[in-house]
N, C-alpha and C positions, 0 to 999 in steps of 0.2 A: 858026875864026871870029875874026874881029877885035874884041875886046875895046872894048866902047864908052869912049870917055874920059871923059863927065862923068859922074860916080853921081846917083841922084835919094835927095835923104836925106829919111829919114824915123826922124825923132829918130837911134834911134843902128844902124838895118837896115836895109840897101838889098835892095829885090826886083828880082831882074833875072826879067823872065821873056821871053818867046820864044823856051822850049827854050834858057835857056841856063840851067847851072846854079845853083843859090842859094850865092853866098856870103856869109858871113858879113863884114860888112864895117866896120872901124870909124870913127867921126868921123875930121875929117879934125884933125891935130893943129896946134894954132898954134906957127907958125915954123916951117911949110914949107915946102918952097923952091917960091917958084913957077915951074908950067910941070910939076911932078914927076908924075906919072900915080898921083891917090889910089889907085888900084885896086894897081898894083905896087908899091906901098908898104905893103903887109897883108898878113898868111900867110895865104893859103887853107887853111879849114879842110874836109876833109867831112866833111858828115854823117850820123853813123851808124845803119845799116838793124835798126830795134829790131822790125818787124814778122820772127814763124818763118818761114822756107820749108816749104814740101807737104810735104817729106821729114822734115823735124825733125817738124812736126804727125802724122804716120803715125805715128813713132816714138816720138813721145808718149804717142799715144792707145792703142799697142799696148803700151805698158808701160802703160798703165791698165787695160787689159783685161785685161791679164794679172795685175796686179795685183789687181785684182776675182775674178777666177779663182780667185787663191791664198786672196783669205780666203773667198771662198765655201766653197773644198774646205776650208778649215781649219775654217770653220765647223759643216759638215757632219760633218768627221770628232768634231771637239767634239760635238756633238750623241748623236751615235752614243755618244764616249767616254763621254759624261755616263751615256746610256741606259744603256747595258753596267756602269760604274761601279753606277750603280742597282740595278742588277740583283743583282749581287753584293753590297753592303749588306745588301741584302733578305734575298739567300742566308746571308749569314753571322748579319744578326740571326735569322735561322730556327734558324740551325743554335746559336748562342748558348743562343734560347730551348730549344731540343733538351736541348744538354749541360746547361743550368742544373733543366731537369724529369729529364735522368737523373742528375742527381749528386743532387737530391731524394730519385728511387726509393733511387740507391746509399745515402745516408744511412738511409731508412727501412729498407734491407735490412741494414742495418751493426745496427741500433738494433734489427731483427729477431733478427739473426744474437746480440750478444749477449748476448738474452734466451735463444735459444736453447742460447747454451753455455754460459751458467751454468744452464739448466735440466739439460743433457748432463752436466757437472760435478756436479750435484744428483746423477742417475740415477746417474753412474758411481758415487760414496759409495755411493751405497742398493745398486748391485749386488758393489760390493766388500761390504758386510756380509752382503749375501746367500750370496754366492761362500765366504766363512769360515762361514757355517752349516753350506752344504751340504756343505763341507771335513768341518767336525767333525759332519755328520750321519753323512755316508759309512765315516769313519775307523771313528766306532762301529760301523758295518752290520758291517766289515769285519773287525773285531775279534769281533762276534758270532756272527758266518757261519765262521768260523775253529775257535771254540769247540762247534758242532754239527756241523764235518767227521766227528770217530771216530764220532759216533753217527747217521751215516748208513751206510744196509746200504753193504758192498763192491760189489755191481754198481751201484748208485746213484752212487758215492763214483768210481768207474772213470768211469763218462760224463761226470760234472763234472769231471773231474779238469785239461782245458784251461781252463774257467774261475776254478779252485782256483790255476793255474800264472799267473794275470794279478793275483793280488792282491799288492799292492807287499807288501815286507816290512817297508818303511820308511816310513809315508803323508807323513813330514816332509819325504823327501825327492826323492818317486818323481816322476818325467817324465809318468805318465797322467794323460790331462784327467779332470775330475771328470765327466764326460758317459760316459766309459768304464768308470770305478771305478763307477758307477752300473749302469751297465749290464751289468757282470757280477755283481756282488752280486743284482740280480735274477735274471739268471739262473740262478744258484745258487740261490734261493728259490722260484723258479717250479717249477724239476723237483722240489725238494723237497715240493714244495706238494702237486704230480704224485704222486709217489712215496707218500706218505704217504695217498692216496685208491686206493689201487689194492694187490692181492694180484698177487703177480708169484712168479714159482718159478725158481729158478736153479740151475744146477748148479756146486758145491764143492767143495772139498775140508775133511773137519771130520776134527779128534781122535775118536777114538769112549771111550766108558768105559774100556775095558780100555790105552789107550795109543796105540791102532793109530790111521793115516791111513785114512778110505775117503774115497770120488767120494761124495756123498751131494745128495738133492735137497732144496732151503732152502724152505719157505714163507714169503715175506715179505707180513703183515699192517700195510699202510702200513710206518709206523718205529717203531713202539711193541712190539712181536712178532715170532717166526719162530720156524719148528716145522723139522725135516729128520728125514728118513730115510732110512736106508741099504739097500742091494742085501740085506741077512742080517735087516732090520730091527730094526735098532738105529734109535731117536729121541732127539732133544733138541729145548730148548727155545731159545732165544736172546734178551737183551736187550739195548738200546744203554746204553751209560754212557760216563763223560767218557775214559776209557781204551780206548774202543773196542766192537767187540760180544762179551756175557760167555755161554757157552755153558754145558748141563750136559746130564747124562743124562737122558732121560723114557722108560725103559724099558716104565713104566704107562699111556702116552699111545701107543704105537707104532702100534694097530690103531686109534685113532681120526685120526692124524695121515694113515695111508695109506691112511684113506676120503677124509677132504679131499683127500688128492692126487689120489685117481683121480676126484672131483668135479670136482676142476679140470680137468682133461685129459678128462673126457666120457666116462668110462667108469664111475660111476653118477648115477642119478638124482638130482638136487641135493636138501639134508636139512639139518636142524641139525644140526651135529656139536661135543657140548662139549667144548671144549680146555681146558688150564688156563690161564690171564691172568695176569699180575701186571703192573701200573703204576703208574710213581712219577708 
């Protein structure tokens, strides 16, 4: 298109239009040469296209969308973290209050306990004094149970005699609990006890008057007494003392002693029959 030659001014902007483009144009400057074409005497400027194209606004709006996306989901996930967060707060102040009520119990069970062990340490004193009683109860039983061994009859003395084999020799320094020492010392006592309510006959062997041994039969009255006679009849008497049981002759007792016998054994009818006694 052919460039029109005169500009139409208006102050210091010419508007060309019928589709020709806008140039910017300036005054024409004094000391021009005339005839010079204002127009080719000015730089064409263009001007620049400040409105996005379709493609940039798509691209826009899609990073905005997307961007909204991201905080939405961030938001969301915040939300949730918060919740769960909460949650656990909750969880741990529960569990806080938990340990702070069982470290409570634990103090009151501490503040239990060492009432407890000094009452335990109380008892154990009182059963240690007790434990040395029953010590020097026992030691005596044993000491006195020892002292009425000879003067228990021989078949008496025979049957205890496993019991007799458990009394320490040493109480200061023996291994047996004091539950045991007790417990044989009773039983020692008991068949004594036994023995001494009961007429029992046993067969011996005795010295007779003249020197000789016979087989002879013993009536043992409890422990206090015993009468024997022999196959030829011959009788004695028998009593217990600290040295054992003391024997002698009862020549004048013989026919009263071998009625008792055959009373005991049921071969006569049971009677008074006077022996001779003697007790310390």
């Amino acid at each position: 298109m052919t460039p029109i030659n005169h500009p139409l001014r208006l102050g210091a902007t010419v508007v060309l239009a019928i589709g020709i483009p806008c140039v910017a144009l300036a005054p024409a400057q004094d000391g021009a040469t005339p005839g010079q074409n204002p127009v080719q005497s000015r730089e064409v400027v263009p001007e620049s296209n400040s409105e996005p194209t379709l493609a940039e606004s798509r691209l826009t709006m899609g990073k905005w969308i997307e961007t909204q996306q991201l905080i939405g989901r961030e938001r969301n996930e915040w939300s949730q973290g918060k919740e769960i967060l909460k949650g656990r707060v909750e969880l741990i102040g529960k569990e806080v209050a938990s340990l702070q009520e069982k470290i409570g119990q634990s103090e009151s069970s501490v503040a239990e306990s060492g009432k407890t062990f000094a009452g335990l340490v109380e008892q154990r004193e009182e059963l240690k004094a007790a434990s040395a009683q029953l010590v020097a109860s026992v030691t005596l039983m044993e000491a006195e149970v020892k002292k009425i061994a000879p003067m228990i009859p021989d078949p008496v003395r025979a049957k205890l005699a496993p019991l007799f084999a458990r009394l320490p020799e040493d109480p200061s320094t023996t291994k047996v609990s004091i539950a045991e020492r007790f417990q044989n010392v009773l039983g020692i006592l008991n068949e004594v006890n036994k023995a001494n309510s009961e007429i029992t006959v046993n067969y011996e062997v005795r010295t007779l008057a003249d020197g000789t041994s016979s087989e002879v039969q013993a009536i043992y009255v409890g422990l206090a007494q015993a009468y024997y006679i022999s196959p030829r009849g011959e009788a004695g008497i028998g009593r217990p003392s600290a040295d054992g049981w003391k024997w002698e002759s009862a020549k004048a007792s013989a026919d009263k002693i071998l009625t008792v016998l055959e009373i005991i054994q049921g071969k006569q009818t049971p009677a008074f029959v006077p022996l001779p006694v003697k007790i310390k």
